[in-house]
N, CA and C atoms as an extended XYZ file, in Angstrom:
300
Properties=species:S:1:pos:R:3:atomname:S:1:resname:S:1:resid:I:1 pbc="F F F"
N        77.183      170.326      183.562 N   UNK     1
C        77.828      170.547      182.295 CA  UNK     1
C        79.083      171.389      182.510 C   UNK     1
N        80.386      170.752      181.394 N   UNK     2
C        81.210      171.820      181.963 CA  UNK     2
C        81.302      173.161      181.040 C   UNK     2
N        81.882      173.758      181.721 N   UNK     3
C        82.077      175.362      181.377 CA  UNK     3
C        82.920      175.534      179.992 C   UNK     3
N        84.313      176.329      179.978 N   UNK     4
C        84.998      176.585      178.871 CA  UNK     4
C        86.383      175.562      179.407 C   UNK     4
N        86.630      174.065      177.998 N   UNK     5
C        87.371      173.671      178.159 CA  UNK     5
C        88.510      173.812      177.003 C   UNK     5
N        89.734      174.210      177.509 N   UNK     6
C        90.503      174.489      175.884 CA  UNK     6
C        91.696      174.112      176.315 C   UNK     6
N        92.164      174.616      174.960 N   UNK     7
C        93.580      174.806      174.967 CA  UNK     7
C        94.257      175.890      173.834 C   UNK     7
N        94.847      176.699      175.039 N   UNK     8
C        95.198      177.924      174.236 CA  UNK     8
C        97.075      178.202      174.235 C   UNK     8
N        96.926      178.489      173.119 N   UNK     9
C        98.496      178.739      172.349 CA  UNK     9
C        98.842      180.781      172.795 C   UNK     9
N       100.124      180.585      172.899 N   UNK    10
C       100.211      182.124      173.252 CA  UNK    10
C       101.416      182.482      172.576 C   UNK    10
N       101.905      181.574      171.387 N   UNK    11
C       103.627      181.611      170.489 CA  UNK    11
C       103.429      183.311      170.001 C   UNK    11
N       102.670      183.595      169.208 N   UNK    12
C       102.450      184.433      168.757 CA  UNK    12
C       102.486      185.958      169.846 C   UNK    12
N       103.016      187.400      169.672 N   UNK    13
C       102.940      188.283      170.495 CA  UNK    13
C       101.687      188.878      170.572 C   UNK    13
N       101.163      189.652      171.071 N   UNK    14
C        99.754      190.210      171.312 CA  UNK    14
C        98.501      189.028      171.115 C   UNK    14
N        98.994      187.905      170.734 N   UNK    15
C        97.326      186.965      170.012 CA  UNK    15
C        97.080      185.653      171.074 C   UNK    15
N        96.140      185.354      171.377 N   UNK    16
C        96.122      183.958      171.926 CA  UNK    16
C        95.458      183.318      170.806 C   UNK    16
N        95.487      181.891      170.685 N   UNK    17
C        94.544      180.721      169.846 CA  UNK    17
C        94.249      180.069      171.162 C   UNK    17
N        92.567      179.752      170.905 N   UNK    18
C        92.277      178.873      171.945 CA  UNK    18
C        91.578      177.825      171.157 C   UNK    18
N        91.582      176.492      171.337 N   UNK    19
C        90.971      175.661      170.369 CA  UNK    19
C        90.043      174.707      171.994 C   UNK    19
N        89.108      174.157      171.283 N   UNK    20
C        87.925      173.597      172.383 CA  UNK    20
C        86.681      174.262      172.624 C   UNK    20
N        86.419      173.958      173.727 N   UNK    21
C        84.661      174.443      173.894 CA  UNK    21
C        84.558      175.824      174.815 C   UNK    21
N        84.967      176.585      173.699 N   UNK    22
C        85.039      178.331      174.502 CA  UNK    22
C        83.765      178.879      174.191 C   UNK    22
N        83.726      180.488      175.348 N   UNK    23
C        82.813      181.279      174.802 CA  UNK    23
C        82.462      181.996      173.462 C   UNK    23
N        81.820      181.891      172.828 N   UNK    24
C        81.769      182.941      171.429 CA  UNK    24
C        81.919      184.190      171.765 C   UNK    24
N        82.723      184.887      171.176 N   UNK    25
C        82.728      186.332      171.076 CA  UNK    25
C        81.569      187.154      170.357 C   UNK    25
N        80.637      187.494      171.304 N   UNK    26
C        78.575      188.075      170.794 CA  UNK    26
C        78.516      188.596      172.086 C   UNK    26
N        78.848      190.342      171.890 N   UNK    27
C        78.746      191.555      172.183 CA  UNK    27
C        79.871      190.970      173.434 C   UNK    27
N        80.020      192.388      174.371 N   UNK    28
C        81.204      192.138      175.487 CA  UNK    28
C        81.099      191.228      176.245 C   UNK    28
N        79.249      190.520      176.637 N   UNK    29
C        79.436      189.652      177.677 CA  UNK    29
C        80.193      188.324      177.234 C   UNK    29
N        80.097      188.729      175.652 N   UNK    30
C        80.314      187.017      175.040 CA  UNK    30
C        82.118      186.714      175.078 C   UNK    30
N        83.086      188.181      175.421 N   UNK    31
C        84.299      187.869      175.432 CA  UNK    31
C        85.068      188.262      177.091 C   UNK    31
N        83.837      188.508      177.656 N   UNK    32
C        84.773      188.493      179.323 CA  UNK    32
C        83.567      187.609      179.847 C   UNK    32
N        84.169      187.586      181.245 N   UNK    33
C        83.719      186.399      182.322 CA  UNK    33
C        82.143      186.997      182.704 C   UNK    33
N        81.253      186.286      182.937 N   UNK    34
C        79.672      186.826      183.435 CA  UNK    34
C        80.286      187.254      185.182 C   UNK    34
N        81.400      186.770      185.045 N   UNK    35
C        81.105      187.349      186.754 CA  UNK    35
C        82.294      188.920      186.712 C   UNK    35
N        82.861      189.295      185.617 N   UNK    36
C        83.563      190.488      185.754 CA  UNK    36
C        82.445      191.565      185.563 C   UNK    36
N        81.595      191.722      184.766 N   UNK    37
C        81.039      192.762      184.623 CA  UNK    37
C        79.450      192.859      185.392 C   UNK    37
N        79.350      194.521      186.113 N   UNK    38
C        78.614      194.317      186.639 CA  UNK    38
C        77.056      194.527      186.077 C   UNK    38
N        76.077      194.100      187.283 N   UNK    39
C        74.554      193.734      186.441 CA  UNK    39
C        74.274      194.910      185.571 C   UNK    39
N        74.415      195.925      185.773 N   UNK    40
C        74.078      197.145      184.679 CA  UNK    40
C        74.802      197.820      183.707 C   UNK    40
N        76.086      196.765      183.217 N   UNK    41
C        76.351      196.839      181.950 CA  UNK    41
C        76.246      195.751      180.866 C   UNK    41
N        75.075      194.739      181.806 N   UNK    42
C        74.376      194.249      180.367 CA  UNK    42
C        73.762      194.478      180.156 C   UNK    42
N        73.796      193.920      178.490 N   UNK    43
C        72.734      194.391      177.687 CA  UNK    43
C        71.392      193.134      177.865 C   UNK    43
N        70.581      193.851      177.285 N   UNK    44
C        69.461      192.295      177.473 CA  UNK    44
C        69.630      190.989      176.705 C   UNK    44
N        70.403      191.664      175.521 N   UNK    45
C        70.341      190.854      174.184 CA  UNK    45
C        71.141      189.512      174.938 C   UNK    45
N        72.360      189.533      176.020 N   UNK    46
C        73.063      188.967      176.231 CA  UNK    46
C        72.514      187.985      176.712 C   UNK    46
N        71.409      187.847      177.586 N   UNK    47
C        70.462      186.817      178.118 CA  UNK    47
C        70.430      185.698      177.097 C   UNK    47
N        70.336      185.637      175.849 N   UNK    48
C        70.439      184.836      174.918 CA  UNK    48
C        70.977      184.591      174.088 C   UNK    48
N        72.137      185.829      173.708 N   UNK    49
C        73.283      185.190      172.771 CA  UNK    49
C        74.477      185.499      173.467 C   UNK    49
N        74.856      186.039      174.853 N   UNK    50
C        76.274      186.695      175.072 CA  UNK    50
C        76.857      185.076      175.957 C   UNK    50
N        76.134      184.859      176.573 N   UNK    51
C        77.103      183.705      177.467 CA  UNK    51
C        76.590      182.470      176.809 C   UNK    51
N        77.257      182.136      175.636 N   UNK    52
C        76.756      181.057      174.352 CA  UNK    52
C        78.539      180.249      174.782 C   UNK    52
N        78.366      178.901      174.714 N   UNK    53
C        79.763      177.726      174.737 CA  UNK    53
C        79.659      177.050      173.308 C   UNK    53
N        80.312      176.884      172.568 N   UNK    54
C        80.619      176.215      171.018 CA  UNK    54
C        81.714      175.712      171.041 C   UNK    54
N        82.314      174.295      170.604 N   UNK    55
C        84.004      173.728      170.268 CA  UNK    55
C        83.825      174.683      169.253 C   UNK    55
N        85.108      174.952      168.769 N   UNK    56
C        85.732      175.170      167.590 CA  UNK    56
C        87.066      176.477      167.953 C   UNK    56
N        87.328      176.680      166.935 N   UNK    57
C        88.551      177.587      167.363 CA  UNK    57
C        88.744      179.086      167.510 C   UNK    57
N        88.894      180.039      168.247 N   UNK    58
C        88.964      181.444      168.467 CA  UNK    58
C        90.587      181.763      168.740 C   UNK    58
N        90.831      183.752      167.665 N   UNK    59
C        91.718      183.728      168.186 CA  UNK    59
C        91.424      185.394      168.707 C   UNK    59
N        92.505      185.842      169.646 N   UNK    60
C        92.063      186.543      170.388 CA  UNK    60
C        93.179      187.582      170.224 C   UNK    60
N        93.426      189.121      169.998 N   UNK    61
C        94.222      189.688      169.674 CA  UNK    61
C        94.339      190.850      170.769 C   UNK    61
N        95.120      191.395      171.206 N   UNK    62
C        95.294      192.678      172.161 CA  UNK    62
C        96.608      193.393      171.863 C   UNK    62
N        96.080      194.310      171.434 N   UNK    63
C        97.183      195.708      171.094 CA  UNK    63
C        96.538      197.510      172.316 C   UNK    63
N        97.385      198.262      172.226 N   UNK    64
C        97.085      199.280      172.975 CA  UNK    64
C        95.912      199.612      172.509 C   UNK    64
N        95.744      200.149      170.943 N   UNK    65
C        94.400      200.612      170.860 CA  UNK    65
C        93.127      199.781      170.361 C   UNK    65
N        93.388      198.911      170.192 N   UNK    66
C        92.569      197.464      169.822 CA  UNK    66
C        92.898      195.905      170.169 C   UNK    66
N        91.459      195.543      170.281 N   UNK    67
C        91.523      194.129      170.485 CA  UNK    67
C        90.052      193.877      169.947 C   UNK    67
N        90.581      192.175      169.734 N   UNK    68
C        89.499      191.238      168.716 CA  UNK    68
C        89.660      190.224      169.301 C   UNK    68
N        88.773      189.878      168.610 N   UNK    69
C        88.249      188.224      169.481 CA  UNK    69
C        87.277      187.921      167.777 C   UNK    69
N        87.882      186.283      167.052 N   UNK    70
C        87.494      185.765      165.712 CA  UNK    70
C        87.101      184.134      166.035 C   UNK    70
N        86.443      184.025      166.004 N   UNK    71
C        85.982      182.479      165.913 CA  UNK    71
C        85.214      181.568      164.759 C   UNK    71
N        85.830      180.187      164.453 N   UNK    72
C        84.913      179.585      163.735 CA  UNK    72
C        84.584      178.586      164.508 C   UNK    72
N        83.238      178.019      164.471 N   UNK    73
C        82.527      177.632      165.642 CA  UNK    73
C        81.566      175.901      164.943 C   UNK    73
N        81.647      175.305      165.545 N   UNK    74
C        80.835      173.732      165.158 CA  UNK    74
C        79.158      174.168      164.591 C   UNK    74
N        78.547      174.905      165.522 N   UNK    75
C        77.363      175.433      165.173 CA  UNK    75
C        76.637      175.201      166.157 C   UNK    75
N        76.788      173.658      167.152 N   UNK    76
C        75.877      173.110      167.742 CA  UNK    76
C        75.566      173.433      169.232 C   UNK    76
N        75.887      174.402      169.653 N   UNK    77
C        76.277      174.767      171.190 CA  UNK    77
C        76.314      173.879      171.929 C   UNK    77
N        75.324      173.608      172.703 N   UNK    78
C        75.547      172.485      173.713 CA  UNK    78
C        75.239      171.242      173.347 C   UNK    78
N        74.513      170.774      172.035 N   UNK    79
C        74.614      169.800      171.608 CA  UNK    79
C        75.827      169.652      170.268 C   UNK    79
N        76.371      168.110      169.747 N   UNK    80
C        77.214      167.969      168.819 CA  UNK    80
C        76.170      168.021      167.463 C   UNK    80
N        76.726      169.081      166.539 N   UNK    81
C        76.425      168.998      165.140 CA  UNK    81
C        76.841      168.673      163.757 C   UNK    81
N        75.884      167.649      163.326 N   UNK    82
C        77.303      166.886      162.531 CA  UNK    82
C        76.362      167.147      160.721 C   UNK    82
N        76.324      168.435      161.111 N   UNK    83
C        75.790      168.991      159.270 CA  UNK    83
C        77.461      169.669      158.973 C   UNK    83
N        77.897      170.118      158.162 N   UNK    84
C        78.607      170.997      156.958 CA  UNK    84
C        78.264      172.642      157.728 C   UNK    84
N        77.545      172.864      158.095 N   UNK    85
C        77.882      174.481      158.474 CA  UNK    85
C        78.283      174.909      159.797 C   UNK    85
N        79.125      175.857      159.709 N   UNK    86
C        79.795      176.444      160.962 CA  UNK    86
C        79.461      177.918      161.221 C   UNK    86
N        79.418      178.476      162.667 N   UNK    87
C        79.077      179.462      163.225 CA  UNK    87
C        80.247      180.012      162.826 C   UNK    87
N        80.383      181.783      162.439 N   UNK    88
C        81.718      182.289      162.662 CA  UNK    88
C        81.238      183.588      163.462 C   UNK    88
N        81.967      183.848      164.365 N   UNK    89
C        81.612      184.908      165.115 CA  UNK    89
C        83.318      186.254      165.667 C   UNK    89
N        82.815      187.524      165.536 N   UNK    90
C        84.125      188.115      165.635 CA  UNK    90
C        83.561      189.327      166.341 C   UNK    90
N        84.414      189.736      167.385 N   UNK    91
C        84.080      191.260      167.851 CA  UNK    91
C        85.641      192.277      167.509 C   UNK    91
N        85.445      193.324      167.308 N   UNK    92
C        86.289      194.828      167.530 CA  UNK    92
C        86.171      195.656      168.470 C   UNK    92
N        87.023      195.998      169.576 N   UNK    93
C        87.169      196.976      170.346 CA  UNK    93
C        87.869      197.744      170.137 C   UNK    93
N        87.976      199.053      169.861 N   UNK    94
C        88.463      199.834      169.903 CA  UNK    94
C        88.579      201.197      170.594 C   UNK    94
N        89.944      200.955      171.029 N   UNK    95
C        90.362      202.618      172.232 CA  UNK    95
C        91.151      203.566      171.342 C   UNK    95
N        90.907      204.525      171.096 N   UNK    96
C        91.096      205.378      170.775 CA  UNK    96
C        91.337      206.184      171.935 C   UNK    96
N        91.376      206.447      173.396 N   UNK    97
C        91.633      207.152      174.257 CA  UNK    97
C        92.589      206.246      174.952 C   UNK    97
N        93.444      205.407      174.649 N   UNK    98
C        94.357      204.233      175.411 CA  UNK    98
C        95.610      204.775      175.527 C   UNK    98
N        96.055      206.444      175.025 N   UNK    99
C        97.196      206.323      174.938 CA  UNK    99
C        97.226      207.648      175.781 C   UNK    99
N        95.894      208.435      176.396 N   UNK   100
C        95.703      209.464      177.241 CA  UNK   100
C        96.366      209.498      178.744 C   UNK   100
């Protein structure tokens, strides 16, 4: 199966849009790579919702003291879902020590 296939827009300053079959943003593992962070800063929860693949569209924001990651999502993860409801998923980071 493949991994994260997209296509991401970068017109905009600080934001990416990525449209296709990305990761959901659900807790940190769900917005960086499983292979950047190491085994003891996951959480357990992540085992089952952090490294989740969904089409639909995310956009992704980075400023000095914040960044986000917003998605609306098909629903169906690895299978296609063809009901009326969509996943929406969004994280906030915030640094408050970014400018130390």
């Amino acid at each position: 199966m493949m991994g994260d296939v997209y296509v991401a827009i970068n017109k905009i300053p600080h934001h990416k849009i990525y449209m296709g079959r990305t990761r959901m943003p659900i807790g940190i593992e769900g917005s960086a790579s499983p292979y950047g962070l190491l085994f003891t800063d996951r959480a357990q929860i992540a085992r089952q919702f952090g490294n989740v693949r969904d089409t639909g569209i995310k956009m992704a924001g980075t400023y000095k003291y914040m960044d986000y990651y917003m998605g609306v999502y098909n629903g169906g993860r690895s299978n296609p879902d063809n009901n009326t409801s969509l996943d929406v998923s969004s994280w906030l980071e915030l640094k408050p020590f970014a400018g130390k």
